[in-house]
C-alpha positions as CSV (number, residue, x, y, z in Angstrom):
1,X,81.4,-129.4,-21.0
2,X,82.6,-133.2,-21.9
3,X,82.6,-133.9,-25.0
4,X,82.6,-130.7,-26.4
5,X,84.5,-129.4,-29.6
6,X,86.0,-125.9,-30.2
7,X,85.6,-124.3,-34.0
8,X,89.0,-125.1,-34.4
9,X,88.5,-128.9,-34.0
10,X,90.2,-129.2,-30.5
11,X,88.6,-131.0,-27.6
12,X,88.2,-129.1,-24.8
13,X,89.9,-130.0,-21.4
14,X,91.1,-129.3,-17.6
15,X,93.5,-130.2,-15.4
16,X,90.7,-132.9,-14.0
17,X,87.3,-133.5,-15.3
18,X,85.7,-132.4,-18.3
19,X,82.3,-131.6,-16.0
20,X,84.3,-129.0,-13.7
21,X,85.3,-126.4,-16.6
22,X,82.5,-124.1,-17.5
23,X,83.9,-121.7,-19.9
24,X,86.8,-122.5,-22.0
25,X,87.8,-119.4,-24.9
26,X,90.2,-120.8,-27.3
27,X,93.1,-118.9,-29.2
28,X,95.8,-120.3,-31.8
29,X,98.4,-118.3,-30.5
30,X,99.3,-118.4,-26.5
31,X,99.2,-114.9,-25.0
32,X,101.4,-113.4,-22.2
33,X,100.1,-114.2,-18.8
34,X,101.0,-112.5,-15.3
35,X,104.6,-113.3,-14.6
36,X,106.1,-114.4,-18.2
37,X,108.7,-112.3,-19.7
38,X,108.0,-112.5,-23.2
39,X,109.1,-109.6,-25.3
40,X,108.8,-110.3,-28.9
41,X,106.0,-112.2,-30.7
42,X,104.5,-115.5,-29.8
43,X,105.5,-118.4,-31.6
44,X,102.5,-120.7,-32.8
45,X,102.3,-123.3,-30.4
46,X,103.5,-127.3,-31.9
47,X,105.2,-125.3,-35.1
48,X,108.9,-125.9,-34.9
49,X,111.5,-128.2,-33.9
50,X,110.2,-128.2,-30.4
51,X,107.0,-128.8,-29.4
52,X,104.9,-128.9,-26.2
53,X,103.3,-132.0,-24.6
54,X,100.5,-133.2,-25.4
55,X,99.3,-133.3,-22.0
56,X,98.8,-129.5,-21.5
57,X,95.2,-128.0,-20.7
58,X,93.9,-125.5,-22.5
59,X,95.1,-122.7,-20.1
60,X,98.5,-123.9,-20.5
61,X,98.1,-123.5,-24.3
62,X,97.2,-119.9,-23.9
63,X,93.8,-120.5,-23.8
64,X,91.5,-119.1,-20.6
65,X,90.0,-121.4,-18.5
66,X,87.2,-119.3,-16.2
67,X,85.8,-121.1,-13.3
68,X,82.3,-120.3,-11.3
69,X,83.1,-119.6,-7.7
70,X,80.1,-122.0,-7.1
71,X,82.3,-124.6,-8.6
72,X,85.6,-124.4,-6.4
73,X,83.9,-126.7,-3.7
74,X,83.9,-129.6,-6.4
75,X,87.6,-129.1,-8.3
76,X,90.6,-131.5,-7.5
77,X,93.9,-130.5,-5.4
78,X,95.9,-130.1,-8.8
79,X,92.4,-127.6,-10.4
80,X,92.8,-125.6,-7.4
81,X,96.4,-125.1,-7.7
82,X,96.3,-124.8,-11.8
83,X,93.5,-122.0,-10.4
84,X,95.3,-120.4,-7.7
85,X,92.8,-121.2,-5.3
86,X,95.0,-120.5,-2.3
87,X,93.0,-120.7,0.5
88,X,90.9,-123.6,-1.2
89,X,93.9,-125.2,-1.8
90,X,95.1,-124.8,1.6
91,X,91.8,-126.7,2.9
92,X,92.7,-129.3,0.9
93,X,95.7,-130.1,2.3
94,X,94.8,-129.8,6.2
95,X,92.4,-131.9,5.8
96,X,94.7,-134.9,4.2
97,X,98.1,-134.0,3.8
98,X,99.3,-137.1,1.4
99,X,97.9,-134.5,-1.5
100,X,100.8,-133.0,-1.8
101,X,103.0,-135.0,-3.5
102,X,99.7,-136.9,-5.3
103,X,99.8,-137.3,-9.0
104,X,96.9,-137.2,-11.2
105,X,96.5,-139.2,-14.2
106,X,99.2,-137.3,-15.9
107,X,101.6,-137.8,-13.1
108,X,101.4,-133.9,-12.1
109,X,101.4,-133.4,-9.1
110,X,100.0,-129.8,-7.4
111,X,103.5,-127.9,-7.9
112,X,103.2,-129.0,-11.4
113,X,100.1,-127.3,-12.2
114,X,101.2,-124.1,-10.7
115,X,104.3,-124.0,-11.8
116,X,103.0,-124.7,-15.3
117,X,100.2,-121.5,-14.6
118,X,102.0,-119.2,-13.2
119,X,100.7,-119.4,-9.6
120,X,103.8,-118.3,-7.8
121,X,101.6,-117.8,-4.6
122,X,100.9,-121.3,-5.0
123,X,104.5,-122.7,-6.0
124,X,105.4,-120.8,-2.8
125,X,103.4,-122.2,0.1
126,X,103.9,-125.8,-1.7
127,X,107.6,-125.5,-1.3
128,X,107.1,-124.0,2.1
129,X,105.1,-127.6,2.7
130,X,108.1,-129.5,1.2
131,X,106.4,-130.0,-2.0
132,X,108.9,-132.2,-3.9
133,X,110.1,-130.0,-6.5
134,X,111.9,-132.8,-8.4
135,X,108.9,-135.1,-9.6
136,X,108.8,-135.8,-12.9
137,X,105.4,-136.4,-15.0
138,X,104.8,-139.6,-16.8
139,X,106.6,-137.7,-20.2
140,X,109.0,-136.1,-17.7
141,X,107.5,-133.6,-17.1
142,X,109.0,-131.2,-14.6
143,X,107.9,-128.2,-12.8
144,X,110.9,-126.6,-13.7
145,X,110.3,-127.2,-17.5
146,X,106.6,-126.1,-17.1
147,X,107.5,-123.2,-15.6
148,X,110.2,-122.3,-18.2
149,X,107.8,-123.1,-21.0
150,X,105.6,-119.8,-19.8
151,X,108.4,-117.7,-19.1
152,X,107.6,-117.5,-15.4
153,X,111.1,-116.6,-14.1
154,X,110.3,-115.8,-10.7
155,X,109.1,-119.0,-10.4
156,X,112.2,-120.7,-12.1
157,X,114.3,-118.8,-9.7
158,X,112.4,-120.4,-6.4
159,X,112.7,-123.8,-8.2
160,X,116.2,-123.5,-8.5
161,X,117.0,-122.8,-5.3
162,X,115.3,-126.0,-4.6
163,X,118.5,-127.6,-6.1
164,X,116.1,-129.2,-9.3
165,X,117.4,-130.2,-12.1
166,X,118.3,-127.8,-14.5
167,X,119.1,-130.0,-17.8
168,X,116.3,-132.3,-16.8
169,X,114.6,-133.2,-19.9
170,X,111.1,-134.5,-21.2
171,X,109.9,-136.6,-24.0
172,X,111.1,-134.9,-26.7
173,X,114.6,-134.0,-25.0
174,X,113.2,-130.7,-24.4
175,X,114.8,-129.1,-21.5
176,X,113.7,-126.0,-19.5
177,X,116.9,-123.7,-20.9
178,X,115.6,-125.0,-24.7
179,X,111.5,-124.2,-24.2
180,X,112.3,-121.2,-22.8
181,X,114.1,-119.9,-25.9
182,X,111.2,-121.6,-27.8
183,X,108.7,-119.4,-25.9
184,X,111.1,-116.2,-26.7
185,X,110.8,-115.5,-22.8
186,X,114.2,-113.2,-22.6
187,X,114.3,-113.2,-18.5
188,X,113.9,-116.9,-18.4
189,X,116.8,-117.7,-20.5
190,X,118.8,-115.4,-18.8
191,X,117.9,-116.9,-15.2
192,X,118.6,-120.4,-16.6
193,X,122.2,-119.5,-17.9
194,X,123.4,-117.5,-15.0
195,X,122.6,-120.8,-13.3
196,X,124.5,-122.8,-15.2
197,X,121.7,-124.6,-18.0
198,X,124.0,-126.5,-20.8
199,X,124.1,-124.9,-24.1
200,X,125.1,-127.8,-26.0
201,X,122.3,-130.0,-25.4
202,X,119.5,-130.7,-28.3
203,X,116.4,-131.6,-28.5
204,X,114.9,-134.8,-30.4
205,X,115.2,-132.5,-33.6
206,X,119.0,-131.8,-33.2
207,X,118.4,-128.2,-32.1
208,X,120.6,-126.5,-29.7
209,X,119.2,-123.5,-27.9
210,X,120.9,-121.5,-30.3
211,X,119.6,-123.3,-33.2
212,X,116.4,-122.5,-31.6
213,X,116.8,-119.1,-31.4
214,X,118.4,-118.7,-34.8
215,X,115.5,-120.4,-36.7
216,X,112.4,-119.0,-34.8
217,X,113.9,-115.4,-35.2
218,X,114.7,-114.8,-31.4
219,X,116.8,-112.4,-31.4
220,X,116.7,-110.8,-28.2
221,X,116.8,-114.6,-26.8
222,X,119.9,-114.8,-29.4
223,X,121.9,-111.7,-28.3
224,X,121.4,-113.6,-24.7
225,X,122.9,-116.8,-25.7
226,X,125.6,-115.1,-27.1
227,X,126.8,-112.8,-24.3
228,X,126.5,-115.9,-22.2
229,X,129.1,-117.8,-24.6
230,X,131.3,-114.4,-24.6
231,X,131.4,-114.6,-20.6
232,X,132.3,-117.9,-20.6
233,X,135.3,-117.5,-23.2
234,X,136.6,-114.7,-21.2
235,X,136.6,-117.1,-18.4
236,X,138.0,-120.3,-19.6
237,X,140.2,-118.3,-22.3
238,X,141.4,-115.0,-21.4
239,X,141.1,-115.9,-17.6
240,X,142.6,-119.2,-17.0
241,X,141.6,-120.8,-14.1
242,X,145.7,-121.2,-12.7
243,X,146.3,-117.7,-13.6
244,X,147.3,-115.5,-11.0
245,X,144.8,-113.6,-9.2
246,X,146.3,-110.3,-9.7
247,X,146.6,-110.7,-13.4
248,X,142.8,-111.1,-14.1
């Protein structure tokens, strides 16, 4: 389907080749896939201080990306795992191993693309592998931002306890904590925080996760942020750090 144009004026593409995608359905907004937590409505995607790379497929947009099983024979390491094409995928990689870690043209690798669709079957067997969780894409990219940006928080939670970095950020100083908030994805944000994502850093636009919140109308993602900041007062404040045990 190279070449071809959607009503809205956007080329269609894939994770790979324009050739391997047969059926692409486009939508403005993106939707709530299997694993995200979002709980409120979806924000427009690019409207706002912070928006998402250009580099994202159509999937990762919101948009669905259907794929004939006649097809999968023919799709690169990083379709099958933007696919979940598990036991594809896991042909693959008997067969040459050095796929693992490979980067497309983009720079993402297979964790990459699942992390960025959701496929936690996929994340999981890669890390079992020893995927390197802590390759960045050629905008910095991580799989740890791509995975915040859907709201997948089981998936942020496995990534973390890969030791990633959490403050990592891209190439508009976008960091996984701040594109959650963007996406309104409630569970995400929380998982971030409890692991210790910085509040105070902004994007490109001078936005704060906070400032995010405030001025998309997040307010779920808000009342978040803001029992976070109580907990840490009552820790640093009301609790200092030398006071006695028994007093706190």
């Amino acid at each position: 389907m190279a070449g071809q144009i959607t009503e809205d004026g956007i080329p269609m593409e894939g994770p790979g080749t324009d050739d391997d995608m047969t059926t692409v359905i486009m939508h403005l907004y993106p939707i709530t896939q299997s694993g995200s937590d979002t709980e409120e409505d979806a924000t427009p995607l690019n409207v706002g201080p912070l928006k998402y790379s250009t580099t994202l497929t159509n999937r990762q947009r919101g948009n669905m990306v259907s794929v004939l099983p006649a097809t999968l024979d023919s799709l690169s390491v990083h379709q099958l795992a933007a696919q979940g094409e598990l036991s594809h995928l896991k042909e693959y990689l008997q067969k040459d191993e050095t796929l693992l870690n490979r980067p497309d043209e983009r720079g993402f690798t297979p964790l990459l693309w699942a992390a960025a669709f959701g496929e936690i079957e996929i994340v999981r067997y890669l890390l079992d592998l020893e995927a390197d969780p802590h390759i960045l894409a050629k905008e910095r990219e991580s799989a740890l931002s791509l995975a915040s940006t859907g709201g997948y928080s089981d998936i942020v939670t496995l990534l973390l306890e890969k030791k990633v970095d959490i403050n990592s950020y891209d190439w508009n100083g976008g960091t996984p904590l701040l594109y959650a908030v963007r996406g309104n994805h409630v569970k995400c944000a929380e998982v971030l925080l409890e692991h210790g994502a910085d509040l105070t850093l902004e994007a490109d636009s001078g936005y704060t996760p906070m400032d995010l919140a405030v001025a998309l109308g997040h307010k779920k993602v808000q009342r978040v942020i803001e029992n976070h900041i109580l907990k840490l007062f009552k820790k640093k404040v009301l609790w200092p750090e030398d006071e006695p045990e028994h007093q706190k």
